[in-house]
Structures are given as C-alpha cells and as structure tokens.
N, C-alpha and C positions, 0 to 999 in steps of 0.2 A: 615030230621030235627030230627027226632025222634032217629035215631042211635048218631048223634050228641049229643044229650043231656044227653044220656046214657053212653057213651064214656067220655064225661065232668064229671061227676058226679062222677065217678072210677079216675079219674088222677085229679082231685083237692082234694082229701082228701091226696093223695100221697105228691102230691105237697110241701102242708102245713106240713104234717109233719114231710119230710126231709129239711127242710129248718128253724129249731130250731136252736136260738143262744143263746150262754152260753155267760155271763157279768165276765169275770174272772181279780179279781184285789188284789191291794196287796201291801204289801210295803217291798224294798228289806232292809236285814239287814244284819250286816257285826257280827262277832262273839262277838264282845262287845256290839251289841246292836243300833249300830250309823247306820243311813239311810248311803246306800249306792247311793251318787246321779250320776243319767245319765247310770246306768248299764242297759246291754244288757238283755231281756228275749225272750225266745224262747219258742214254744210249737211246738212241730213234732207228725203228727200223729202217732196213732200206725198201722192204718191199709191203709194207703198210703203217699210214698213216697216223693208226689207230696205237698202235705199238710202242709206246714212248714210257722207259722204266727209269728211275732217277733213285740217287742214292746220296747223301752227306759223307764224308770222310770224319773221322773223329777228330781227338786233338791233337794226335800224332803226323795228323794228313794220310791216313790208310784208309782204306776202302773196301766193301765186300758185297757182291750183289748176285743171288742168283737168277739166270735169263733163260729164256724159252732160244731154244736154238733158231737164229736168224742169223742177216747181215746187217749189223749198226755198223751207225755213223756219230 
C-alpha cells in the first residue's frame, strides 16, 4: 500500500502537467480585410508527425480550437 501511494504521487503531478490545452482562435481575413468564411485551418505539430488538428472558420471567418500544448506550424 505504501509503494502504491508513493508511485501515485510521482505520476500524477506528470499526468497533469502534460495534459495542458491551449484555447487558440481567431478570425480568418482575406487581403482586403473581409472574413473569409468556411476556410480550412490547420495546426501540425512541430515535434510529431502524428499531431495534425484542423478546424473550419464559420460564416463570419472566426475560428476556435482547443490543442494539446505543443509547437505548431
């Protein structure tokens, strides 16, 4: 019981701290300034491959997606 508890104590601080998400939003614009509505976004990790989250903008051209803390590109 006593290794248990000890063992718990070291892998829940880990836990919680890889498991941070970032609220990333936005509104897409086209060069004059007009929303661009229904456009495609992408975020790709930088440090895996695997990692690729995409989101549509509505008809306003706004955007909202929540991500696993990483470095996109």
């Amino acid at each position: 019981m006593k290794l248990f508890f000890v063992a718990g104590f070291f892998i829940f601080p880990l836990s919680t701290t890889y498991s941070q998400e970032i609220d990333a939003s936005g509104k897409i614009l086209d060069e004059l300034g007009s929303a661009v509505p229904f456009a495609s976004i992408v975020f790709k990790s930088d440090t895996s491959e695997d990692k690729i989250f995409g989101v549509l903008s509505d008809e306003d051209g706004s955007f909202s997606i929540v991500l696993t803390k990483d470095s996109y590109n």
